[in-house]
N, C-alpha and C positions, 0 to 999 in steps of 0.2 A: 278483381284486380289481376292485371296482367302477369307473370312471371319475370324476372329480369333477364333471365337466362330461357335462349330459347333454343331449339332443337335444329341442331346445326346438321345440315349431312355433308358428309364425308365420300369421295368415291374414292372405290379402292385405290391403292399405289399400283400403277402398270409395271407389267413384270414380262419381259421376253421369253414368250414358251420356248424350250429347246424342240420342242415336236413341230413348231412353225419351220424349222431348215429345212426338213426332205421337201418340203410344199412351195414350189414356184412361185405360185401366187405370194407367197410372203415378201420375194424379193421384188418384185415385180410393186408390191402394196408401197412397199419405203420408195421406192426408184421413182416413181408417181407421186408421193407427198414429200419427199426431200427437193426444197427448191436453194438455191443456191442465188437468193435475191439478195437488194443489197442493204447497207441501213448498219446501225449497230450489229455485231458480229453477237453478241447475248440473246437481242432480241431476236432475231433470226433464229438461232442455232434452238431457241425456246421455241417458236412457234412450229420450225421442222419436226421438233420431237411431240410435240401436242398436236401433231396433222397426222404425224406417225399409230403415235398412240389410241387415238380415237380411231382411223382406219381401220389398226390390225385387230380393235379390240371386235371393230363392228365385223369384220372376215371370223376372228376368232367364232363369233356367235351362231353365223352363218354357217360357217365349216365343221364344228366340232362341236358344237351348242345340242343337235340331236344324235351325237353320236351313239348314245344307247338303243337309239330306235333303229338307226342305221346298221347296227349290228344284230338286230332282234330281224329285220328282215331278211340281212344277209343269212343268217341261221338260216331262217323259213326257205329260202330259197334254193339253199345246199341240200335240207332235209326233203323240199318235194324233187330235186329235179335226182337226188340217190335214191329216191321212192319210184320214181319211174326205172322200166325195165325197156329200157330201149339200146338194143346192142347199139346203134347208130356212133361213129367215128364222131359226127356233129356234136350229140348227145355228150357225150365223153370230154369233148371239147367243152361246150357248158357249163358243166361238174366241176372241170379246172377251172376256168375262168370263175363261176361263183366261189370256189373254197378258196381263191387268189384275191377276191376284194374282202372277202370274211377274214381272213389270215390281214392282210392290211387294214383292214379296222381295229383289229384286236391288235393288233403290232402296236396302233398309234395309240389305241385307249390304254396299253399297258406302261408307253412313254409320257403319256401326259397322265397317269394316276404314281408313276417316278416324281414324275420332276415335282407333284402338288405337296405330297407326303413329305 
């Protein structure tokens, strides 16, 4: 005998991360799925924000989905090229540039573990 009551699933409620504004791509995601068709102004104005949301969620995943590993490499990267001993000007230049994507991962993972808490 069947159940009356069956196992409904639910997707979360979409929720606008504040760490999506420094990121171009975020505007750039709505400006692409905001169409400005015509028809009932409800049903539109619904299907804009369900083209929206499904979008940013799929970018959200892409972008920030492995950000723990994208910070585990940046580490790796800062610790081998400060482990190398090369006076070089270039070298130096490298060092900054890796602790400059390391420092901006951690900038974002520490706004987007804000805004979840």
């Amino acid at each position: 005998m069947q159940s009356s009551t069956s196992a409904v699933k639910y997707r979360s409620r979409f929720r606008f991360e504040k760490v999506w504004l420094k990121e171009a791509e975020c505007s750039q995601i709505i400006s692409q799925c905001w169409n400005f068709s015509s028809g009932n102004p409800i049903d539109v104005l619904n299907g804009n924000l369900s083209k929206c949301a499904t979008s940013l969620r799929s970018w959200h995943m892409d972008k920030f989905g492995n950000l723990k590993s994208q910070i585990s490499l940046a580490q790796a990267t800062v610790t081998a090229l400060s482990n190398t001993s090369t006076p070089a000007t270039s070298h130096y230049k490298q060092v900054q540039k890796a602790e400059a994507v390391l420092d901006d991962l951690l900038a974002t993972e520490e706004q987007y573990c804000a805004a979840t808490s």
